[in-house]
N, C-alpha and C positions, 0 to 999 in steps of 0.2 A: 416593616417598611410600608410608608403609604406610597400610591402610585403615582400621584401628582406631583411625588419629589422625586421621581427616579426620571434619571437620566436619560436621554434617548428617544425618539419618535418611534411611534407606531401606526401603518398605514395599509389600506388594504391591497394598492396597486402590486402588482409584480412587477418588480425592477425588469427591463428588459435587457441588462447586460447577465441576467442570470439563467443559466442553462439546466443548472438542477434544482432539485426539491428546499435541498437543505438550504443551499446560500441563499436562494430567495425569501424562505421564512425566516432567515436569518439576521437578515438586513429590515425586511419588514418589522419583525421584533423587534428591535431596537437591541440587538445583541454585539452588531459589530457594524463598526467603519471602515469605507476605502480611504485608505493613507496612499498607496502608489503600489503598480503592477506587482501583485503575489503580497503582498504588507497591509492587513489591518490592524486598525486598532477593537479595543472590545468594554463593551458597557458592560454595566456591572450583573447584569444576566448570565451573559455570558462566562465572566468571570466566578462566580460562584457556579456555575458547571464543570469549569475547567477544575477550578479546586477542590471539588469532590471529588472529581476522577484521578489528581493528583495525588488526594489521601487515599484515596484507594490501593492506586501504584505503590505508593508506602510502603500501607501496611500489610501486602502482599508482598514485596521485594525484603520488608522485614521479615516476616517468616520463613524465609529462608537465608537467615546471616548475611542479608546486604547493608552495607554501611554507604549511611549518603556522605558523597562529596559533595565541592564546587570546582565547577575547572573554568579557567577565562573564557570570555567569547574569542576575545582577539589573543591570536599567540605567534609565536615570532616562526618567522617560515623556515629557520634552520630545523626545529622540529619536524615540522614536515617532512624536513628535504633529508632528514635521517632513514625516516620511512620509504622513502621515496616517492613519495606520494604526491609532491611539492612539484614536481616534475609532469606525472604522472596523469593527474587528475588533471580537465580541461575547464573550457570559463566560469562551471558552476560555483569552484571553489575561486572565492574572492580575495586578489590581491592588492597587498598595499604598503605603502611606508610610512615610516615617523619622520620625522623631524630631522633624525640622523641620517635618514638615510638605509634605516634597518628594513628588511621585508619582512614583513606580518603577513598573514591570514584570517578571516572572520571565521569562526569556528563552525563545519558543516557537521562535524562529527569527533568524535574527542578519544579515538584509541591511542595519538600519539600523547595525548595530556593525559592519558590512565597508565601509561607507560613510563612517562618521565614522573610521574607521583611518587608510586612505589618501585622504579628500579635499585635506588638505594634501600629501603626500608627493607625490601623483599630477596635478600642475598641467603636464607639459609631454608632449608627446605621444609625445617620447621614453622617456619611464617604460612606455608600454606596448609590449605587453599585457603581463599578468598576472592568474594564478591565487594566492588564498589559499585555506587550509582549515583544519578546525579536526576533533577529535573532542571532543565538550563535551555536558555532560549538560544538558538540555533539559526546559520543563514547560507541558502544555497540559492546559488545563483541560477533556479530553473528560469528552462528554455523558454518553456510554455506554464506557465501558472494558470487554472483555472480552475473553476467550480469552487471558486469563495474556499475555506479552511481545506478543501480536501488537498489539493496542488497548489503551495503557496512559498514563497520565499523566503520569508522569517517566520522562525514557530518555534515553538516549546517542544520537547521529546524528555522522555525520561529514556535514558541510556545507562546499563549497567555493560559493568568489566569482571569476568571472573580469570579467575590466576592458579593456576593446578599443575602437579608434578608429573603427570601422566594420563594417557589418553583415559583410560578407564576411568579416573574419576571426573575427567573433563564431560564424559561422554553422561556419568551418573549425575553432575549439577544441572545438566542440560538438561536431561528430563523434567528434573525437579524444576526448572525454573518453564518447562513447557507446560508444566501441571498449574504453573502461579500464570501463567499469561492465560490459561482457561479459566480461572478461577477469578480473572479481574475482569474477563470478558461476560462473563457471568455476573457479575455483583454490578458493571456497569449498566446491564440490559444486553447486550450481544449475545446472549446464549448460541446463536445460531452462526457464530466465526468458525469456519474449519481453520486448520493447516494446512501450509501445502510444502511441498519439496520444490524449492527454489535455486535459482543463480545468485552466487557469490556478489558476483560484479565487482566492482572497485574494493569491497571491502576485505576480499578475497577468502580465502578456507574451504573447505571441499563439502561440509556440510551445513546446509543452512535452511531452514524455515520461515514463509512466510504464513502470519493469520491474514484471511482473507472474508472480507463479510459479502457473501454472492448477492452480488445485486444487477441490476441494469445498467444501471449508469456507472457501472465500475468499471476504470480504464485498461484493467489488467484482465488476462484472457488465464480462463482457471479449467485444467484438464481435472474432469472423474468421471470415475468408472463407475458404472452403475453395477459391476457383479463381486466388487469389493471394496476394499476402502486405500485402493489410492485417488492420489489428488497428489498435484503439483501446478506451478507456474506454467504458462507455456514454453517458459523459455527456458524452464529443465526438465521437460517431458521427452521420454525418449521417443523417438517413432517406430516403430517397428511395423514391418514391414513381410508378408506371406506371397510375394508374387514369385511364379518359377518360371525360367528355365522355359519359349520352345521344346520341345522334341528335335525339331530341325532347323537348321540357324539357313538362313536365306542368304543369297549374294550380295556383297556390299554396290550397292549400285546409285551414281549419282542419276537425280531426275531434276526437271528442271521445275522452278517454282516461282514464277517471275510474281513479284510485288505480294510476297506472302511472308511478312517479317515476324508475324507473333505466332507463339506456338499452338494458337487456337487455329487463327487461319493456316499453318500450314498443314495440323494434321484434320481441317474438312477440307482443304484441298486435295489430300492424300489417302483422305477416306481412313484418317487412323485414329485409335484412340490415341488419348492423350497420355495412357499410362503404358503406351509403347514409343515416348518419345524422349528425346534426350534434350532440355533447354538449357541454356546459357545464361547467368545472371554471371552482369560483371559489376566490381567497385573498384577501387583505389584506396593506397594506402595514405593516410592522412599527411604524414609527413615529407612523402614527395613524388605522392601519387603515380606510383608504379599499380600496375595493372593487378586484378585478381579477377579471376574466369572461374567460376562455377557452374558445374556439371551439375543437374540432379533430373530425374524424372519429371516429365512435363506436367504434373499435376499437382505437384508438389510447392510448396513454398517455402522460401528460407527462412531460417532461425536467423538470423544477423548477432543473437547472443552466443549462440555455439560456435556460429563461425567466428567471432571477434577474439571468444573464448579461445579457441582453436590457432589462430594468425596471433595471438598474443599484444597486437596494436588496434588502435584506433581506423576506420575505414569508413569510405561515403559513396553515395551510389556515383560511377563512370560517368564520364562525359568524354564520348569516345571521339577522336579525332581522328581527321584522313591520315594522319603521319602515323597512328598508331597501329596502323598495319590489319587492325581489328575490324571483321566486316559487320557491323553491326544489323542484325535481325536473319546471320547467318554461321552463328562460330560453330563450332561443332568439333571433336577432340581429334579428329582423324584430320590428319596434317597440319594439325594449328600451328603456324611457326611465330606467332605475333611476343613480344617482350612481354611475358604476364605468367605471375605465380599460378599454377592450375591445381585447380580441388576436384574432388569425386565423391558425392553423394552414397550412402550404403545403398539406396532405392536403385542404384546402377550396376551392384555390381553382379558379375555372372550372369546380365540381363542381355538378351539378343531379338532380333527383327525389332531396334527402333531405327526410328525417324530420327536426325541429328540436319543440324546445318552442315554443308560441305566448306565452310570460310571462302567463298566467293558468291559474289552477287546475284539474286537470282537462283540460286543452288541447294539442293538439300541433297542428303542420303536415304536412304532407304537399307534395311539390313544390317542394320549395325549390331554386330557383336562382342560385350565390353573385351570377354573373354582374349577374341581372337583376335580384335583388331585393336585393342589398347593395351596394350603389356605394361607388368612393371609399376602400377600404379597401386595405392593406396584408397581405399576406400573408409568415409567419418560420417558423421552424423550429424549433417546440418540441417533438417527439413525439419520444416515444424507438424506436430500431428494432430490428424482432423477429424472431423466427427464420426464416429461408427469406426474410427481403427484400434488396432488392438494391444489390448494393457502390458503395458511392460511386466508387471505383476503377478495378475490371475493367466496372460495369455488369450483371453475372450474377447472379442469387436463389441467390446461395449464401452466406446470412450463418448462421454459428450464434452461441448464447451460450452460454459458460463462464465460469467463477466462477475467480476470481483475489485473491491476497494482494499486496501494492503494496509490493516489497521496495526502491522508491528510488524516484527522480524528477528529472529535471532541465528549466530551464528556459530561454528566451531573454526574458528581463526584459526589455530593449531599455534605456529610459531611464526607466521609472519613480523608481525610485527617487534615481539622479543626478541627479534635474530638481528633484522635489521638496525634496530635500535640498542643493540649490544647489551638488553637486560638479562643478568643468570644468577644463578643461584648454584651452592653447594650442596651436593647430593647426601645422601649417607654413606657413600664409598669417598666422600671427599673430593670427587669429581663435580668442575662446572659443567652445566646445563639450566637450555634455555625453558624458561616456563611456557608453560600450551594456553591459552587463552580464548575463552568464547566474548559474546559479546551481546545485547540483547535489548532491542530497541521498540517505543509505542512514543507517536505523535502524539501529541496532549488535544490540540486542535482537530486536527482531523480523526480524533477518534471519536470527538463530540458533536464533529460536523457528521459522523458515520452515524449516530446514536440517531441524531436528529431524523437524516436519512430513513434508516430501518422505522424510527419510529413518528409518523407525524398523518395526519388528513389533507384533506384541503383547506383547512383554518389553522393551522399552526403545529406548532410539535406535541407529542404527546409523551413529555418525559417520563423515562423511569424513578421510581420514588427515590433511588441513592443517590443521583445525581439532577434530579430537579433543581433549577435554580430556588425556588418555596414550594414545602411541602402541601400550603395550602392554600388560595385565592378564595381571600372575602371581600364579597361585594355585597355595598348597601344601595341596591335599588332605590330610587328618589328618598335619597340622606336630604332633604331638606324636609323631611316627613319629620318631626322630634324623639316618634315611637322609635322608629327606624334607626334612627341617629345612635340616638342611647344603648339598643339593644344591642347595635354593629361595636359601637365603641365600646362595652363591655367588653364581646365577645373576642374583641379584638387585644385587648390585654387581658383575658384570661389562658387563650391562647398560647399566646408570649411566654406566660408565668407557666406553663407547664413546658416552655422547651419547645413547642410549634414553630417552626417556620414560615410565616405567613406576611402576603402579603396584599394588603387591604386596598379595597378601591372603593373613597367615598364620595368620588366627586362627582358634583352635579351635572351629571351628563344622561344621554337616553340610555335605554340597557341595552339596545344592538351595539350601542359603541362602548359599552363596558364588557359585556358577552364578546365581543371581536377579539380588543386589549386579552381577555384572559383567554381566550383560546390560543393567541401569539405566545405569553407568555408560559402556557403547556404543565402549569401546576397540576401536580395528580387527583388532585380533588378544591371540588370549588362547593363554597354556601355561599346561600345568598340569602340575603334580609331586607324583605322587600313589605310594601301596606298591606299586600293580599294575603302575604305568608303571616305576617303579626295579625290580620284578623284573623284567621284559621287558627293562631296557636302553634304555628309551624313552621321551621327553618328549610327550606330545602340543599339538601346534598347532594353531589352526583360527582362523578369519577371523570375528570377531561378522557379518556377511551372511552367513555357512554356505555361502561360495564354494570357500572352500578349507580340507583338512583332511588330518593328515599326521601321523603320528608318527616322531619325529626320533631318531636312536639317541643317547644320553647325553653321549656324547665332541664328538660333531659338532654338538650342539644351539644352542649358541652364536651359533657361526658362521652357522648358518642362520637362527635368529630376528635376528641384526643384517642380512643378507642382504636374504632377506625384507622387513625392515622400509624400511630403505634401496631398495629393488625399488618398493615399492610410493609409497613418495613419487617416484623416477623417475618413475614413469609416470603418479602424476597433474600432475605439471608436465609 
């Protein structure tokens, strides 16, 4: 490929609608378009990334007995509404009709189209297991789309479906396929993705993993422990909690607290800590906003995934009203009479001498004891856990949090979906029963928007050799030289004849604007064939990460850049 016929602008400004690393070098490169909010389109850089990552996915998903399907984008919403999920899921999943009148879906995800595939084929028990997958471009309708491929709205995913008679071997392909999603994290450049112990969410199942690449700008908050190896999501971290018990529980006694409605100002008005206080976080239930009052320790913060998990519906933060009876910046559980579901945090319970609201104006308690003066209640696990608390795991205060990008996911579905959607199978006693199902997802896009991320300077990306768009950029410094010309044009199709992917820049331009161009473009290694290097005798080579640099004598040049090249994909297999 020369570069004066490829497609796309390269420029050194930083787009000011760009917030991270990647989508700015990304757009400068000439790798991709805005088309409209969360939807680009992708030059062919781009694309020749993504399709090496996608043979990757492959030939990884093949070695463990995955067979590729295709399932539609668009599919009719009575599937869905088998699942229930048609119901279920809110404005992400996009609705719509035909012509007739029928309701459709755009496809955000494809368990019910892996389900209506093989529920006929898959009626004897003999048929299993098995894995399908697919690579199929996909469209949800995010809230907030941003950071160019990371958070976007249409995008590519490779999605498989496994189908198993029993937990035990559902449980044994899921590692196996935990061992291939390390294994393409590796071959793509990610070496450094963990796993984490993750929430379900919509797709539901009890066990599920996310890979997460710790970075800065990742929008997900990643719990570990520094004294062993867990890690999770924040939003399936458990919190646990070592605080005891007074000795002597104090009188319950209202004080007064005039114009002190947050639980900071009320306990330094009260001179209390905050982890002897009892605060109030209220929401509403989406469908017709009846109240919900949350109890937990003043220092604490809520999980909104465990609690949602928990209430089983959709909820959004209160908008408290005088008719609701709810004194707001004063509830507190001791004689709340207000309409509203009440919850109780674990950080509460058996806990005594807090601080609570008294639910009138101006009013707090003092000496609350959950024990003595809340009977009969339930105590769950809504609070999210914070830095230096201690491991659900080892038991040790060594938690920290880091920020993480969510480059895949899989899950143990169990029988959601095969139940709902009425697929079974004959056992070997001749009895029906529902097949267990995992499920096992990696964005095509944003994993190469991740790549970029992890790997790039301040001039461009610095691709890994399996997924570089060209393994090699050659440039012929002032090509209007004839030595130079000839020698670059040679090299240029001998290259090619051995299988090199390269791609040449010999246009007459200065070398800062040809040096810029290939720094954008992030090829692992660059030569260059310039009037100084042909009087010297000598080609120079050097690695875009500025690990290696070499000037090659003319005759032997060849030889060494195919070397080299071939060298360097040994050793990242």
């Amino acid at each position: 490929m020369k570069i004066d016929k490829l497609v796309g602008e390269r420029f050194k400004e930083r787009p000011s609608d760009c917030v991270v690393d990647s989508h700015a070098l990304m757009v400068r490169g000439g790798y991709m378009k805005y088309v409209a909010n969360g939807i680009y389109s992708s030059f062919m850089p781009l694309k020749r990334v993504t399709k090496k990552i996608e043979q990757i996915m492959r030939e990884e998903m093949d070695k463990i007995d995955g067979q590729e399907v295709a399932f539609p984008v668009v599919m009719p919403g009575s599937l869905w509404s088998e699942s229930g999920r048609y119901e279920s899921i809110g404005k992400e999943l996009v609705r719509f009709s035909d012509r007739n009148d029928s309701p459709l879906v755009l496809g955000m995800t494809h368990e019910e189209a892996a389900v209506q595939l093989v529920r006929e084929y898959a009626q004897s028990y003999a048929k299993y297991p098995f894995m399908i997958y697919q690579i199929q471009t996909k469209f949800r309708d995010e809230a907030r789309p941003r950071s160019g491929l990371i958070r976007v709205r249409e995008f590519t995913m490779k999605d498989a479906y496994s189908f198993h008679t029993s937990q035990e071997d559902l449980e044994n392909y899921y590692d196996e396929c935990h061992k291939a999603y390390e294994k393409i994290y590796q071959r793509v450049g990610l070496p450094e993705v963990v796993s984490v112990k993750s929430d379900s969410g919509m797709m539901g199942g009890k066990v599920s993993h996310e890979f997460m690449l710790l970075t800065p700008i990742g929008e997900d908050s990643i719990v570990l422990c520094q004294e062993c190896d867990y890690r999770a999501n924040m939003e399936a971290a458990d919190n646990i909690l070592d605080e005891v018990r007074d000795e002597v529980s104090e009188e319950l006694v209202k004080v007064s607290t005039p114009n002190q409605h947050t639980i900071e100002e009320v306990c330094e008005f009260l001179n209390a800590d905050a982890k002897k206080s009892c605060k109030a976080v209220v929401y509403q239930r989406n469908a017709d906003d009846k109240y919900i009052v949350l109890f937990l320790r003043g220092d604490l913060e809520v999980n909104e995934t465990k609690l949602t998990n928990h209430l089983g519906f959709d909820i959004h933060p209160a908008v408290i009203t005088e008719e609701s009876g709810i004194n707001a910046g004063f509830i507190g559980p001791v004689g709340f009479s207000a309409d509203a579901i009440l919850l109780y945090d674990k950080s509460l319970e058996n806990m005594n001498n807090l601080v609570c609201g008294a639910n009138e104006v101006d009013y707090h308690y003092t000496g609350l004891d959950m024990a003595r003066d809340i009977k009969g209640v339930q105590y769950y696990d809504f609070a999210k856990i914070k830095e230096g608390g201690i491991c659900p795991v080892c038991g040790k205060k060594a938690i920290t949090i880091s920020r993480g990008i969510e480059v895949g996911n899989i899950f143990q579905l169990g029988t959601k979906y095969t139940t709902s959607m009425n697929m079974t199978y004959v056992d070997r006693d001749g009895k029906e029963q529902y097949p267990i199902m995992g499920c096992y997802g990696i964005g095509v896009g944003r994993l190469a928007a991740s790549i970029c991320e992890a790997h790039h300077d301040d001039y461009g990306p610095i691709w890994p050799m399996s997924v570089a768009p060209w393994q090699v950029q050659l440039c012929a410094v002032r090509s209007d030289d004839e030595e130079v010309k000839a020698y670059a044009n040679k090299l240029y199709k001998d290259l090619q004849d051995k299988g090199i992917e390269v791609i040449y820049d010999d246009r007459n331009v200065s070398a800062g604007v040809m040096f810029s161009d290939a720094d954008l473009i992030g090829a692992p290694l660059r030569i260059i064939v310039s009037p100084r290097n042909m009087k010297n005798g000598v080609v120079e080579m050097s690695s875009r990460d500025k690990s290696y640099k070499e000037s090659v004598a003319l005759d032997i040049a060849l030889d060494t850049a195919v070397n080299y090249v071939k060298k360097a994909l040994d050793d990242l297999k």
